[in-house]
C-alpha positions in Angstrom: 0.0 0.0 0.0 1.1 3.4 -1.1 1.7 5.6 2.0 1.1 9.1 1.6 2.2 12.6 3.8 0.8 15.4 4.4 2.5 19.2 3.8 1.1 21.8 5.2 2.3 25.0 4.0 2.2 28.7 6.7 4.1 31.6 6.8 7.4 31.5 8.8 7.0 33.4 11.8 9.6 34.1 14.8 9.2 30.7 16.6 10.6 29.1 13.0 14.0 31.3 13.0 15.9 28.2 14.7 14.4 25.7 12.3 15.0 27.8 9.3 18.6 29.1 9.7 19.5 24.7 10.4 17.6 23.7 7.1 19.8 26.8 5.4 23.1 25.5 6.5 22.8 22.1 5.4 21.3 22.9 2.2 23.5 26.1 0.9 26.7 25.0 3.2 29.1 25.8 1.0 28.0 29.0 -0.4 27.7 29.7 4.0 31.5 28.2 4.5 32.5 30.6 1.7 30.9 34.0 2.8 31.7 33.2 6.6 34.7 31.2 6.3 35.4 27.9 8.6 36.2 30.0 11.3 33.6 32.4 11.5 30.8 29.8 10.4 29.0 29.4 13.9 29.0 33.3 13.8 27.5 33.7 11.0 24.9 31.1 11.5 24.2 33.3 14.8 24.2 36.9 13.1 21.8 35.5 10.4 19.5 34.4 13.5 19.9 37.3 14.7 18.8 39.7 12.0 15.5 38.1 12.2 14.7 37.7 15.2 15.6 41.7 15.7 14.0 42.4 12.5 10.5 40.3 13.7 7.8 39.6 11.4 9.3 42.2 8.5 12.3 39.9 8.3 10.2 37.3 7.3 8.1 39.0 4.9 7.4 36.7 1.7 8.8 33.3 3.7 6.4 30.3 4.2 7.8 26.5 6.1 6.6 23.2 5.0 5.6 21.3 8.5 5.4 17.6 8.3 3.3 16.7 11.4 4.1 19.7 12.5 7.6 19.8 12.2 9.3 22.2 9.9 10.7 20.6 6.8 11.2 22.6 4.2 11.5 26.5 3.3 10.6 28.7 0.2 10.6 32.3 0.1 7.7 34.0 -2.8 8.3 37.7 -3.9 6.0 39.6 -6.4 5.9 43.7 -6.5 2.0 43.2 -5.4 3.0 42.4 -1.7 3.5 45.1 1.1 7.1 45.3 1.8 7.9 47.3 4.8 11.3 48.9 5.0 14.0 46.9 7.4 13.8 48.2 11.1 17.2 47.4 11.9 20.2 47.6 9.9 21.2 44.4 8.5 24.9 45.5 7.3 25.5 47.3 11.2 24.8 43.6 12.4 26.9 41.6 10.4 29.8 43.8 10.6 29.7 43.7 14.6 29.6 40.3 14.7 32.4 39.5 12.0 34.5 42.5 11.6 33.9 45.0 8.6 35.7 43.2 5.8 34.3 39.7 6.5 30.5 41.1 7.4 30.7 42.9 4.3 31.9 40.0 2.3 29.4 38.1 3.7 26.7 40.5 2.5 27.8 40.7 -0.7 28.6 37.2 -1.0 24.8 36.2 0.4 23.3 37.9 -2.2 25.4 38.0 -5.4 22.6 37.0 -7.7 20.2 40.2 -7.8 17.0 40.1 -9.8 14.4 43.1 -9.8 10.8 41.6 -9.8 9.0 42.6 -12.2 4.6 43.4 -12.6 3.9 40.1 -13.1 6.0 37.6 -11.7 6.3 35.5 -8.6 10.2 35.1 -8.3 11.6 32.2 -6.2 14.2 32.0 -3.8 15.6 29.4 -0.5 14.3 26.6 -1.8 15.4 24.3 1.1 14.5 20.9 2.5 15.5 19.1 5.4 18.1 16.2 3.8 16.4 13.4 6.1 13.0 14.6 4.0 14.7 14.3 0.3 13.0 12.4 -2.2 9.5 12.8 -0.1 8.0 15.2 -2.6 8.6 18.2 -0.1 10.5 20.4 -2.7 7.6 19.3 -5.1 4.8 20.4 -2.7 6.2 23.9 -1.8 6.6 24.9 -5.4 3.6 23.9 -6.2 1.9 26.0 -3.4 4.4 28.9 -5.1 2.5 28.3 -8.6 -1.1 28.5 -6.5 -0.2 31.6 -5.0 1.0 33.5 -8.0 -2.6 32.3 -9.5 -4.0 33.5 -6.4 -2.3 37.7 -7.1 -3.4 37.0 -10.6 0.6 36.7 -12.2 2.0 35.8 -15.3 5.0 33.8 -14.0 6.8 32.2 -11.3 10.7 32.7 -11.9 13.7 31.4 -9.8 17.4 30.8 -10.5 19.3 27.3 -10.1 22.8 26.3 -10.2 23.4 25.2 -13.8 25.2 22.1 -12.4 22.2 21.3 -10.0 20.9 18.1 -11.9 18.2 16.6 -9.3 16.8 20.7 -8.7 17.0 20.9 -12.5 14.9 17.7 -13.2 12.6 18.8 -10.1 11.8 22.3 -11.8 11.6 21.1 -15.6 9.4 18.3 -14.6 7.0 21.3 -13.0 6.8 23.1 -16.3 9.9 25.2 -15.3 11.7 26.5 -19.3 15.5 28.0 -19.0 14.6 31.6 -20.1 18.2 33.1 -19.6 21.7 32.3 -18.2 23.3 34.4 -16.0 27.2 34.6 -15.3 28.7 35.2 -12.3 32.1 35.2 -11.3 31.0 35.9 -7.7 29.6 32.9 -7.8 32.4 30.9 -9.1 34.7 32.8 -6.6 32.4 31.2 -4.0 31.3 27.4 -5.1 32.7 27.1 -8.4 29.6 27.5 -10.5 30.0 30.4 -13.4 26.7 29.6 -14.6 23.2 30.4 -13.3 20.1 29.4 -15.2 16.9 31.8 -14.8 13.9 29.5 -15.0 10.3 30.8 -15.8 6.6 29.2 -16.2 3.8 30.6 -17.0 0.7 30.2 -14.5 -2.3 28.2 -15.1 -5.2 27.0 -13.1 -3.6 24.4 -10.4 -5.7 23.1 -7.4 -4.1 23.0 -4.2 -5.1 23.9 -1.1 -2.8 24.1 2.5 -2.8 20.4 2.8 -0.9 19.1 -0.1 -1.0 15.0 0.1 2.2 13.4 -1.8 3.0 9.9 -2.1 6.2 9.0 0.5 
């Protein structure tokens, strides 16, 4: 007998910060080793915690968990230039630089965010797509972007966009087999400065009527 799960998708809030920043390290670990550096890796797990817990709810703005009987599983964060973005209440740069010293917090900024992509009217873009590894291959990724492609139809958007490490074969196969086209490539030498990957591929579909509601049920 096929067993199934269930996902149940929420907004993050402040209770998920510890959750969230341990599904982030394992699943971007080597782009975290590169802007924090082995030594200064605990730290910068910390001073990521910290910017949201100081920023509350505003620091959260756009990110939803996957629970799994409750427990937190997975994390996507949805952007689109429809949502009310309120301004950042404390200074994220002042943070990181007090906790790692100027050059290395300011690395670390810059190194955190070295792809930059302006939303546009009509588009849902994508980012921390992130799954606990003892939940791979359960349909959790699946689930959360799927949820994504509801809410975009939901604000009444064109697309949902996102960008994936050209070399990323099972996140590849996971998008194209969603509908997911390669609409550009993007190179970075940032980004081959920090895990060896040049190339960046910006991924687009188009939104169409999907049924889904908070309770996604996936075969295990």
């Amino acid at each position: 007998m096929t067993q199934s799960i269930v996902v149940n998708m929420r907004h993050a809030t402040l209770a998920d910060i510890n959750r969230i920043v341990a599904i982030h390290a394992d699943a971007f670990h080597r782009t975290f080793v590169a802007a924090f550096g082995r030594k200064r890796y605990d730290a910068g797990l910390r001073v990521m915690a910290d910017v949201w817990r100081r920023q509350g709810a505003i620091g959260l703005q756009g990110m939803w968990v996957a629970e799994v009987d409750g427990y937190v599983v997975g994390t996507i964060t949805m952007r689109s230039r429809g949502g009310y973005w309120l301004p950042a209440s404390v200074p994220v740069e002042w943070l990181f630089i007090r906790s790692l010293g100027i050059i290395r917090g300011l690395y670390a900024l810059n190194a955190l965010s070295f792809i930059e992509h302006h939303v546009t009217a009509n588009e849902l873009y994508i980012t921390d797509v992130a799954v606990d590894q003892r939940f791979h291959r359960r349909g959790i990724g699946r689930a959360m972007l799927i949820y994504a492609l509801a809410q975009a139809e939901r604000q009444q958007l064109g697309q949902v966009s996102l960008y994936v490490d050209a070399a990323n074969q099972p996140a590849m196969a996971l998008y194209q087999g969603l509908g997911f086209q390669v609409a550009n490539t993007h190179h970075s030498l940032m980004g081959w400065f920090l895990v060896r990957q040049v190339r960046w591929l910006f991924l687009c579909r188009a939104v169409v009527p999907i049924a889904v509601n908070e309770h996604v049920s996936l075969p295990s």
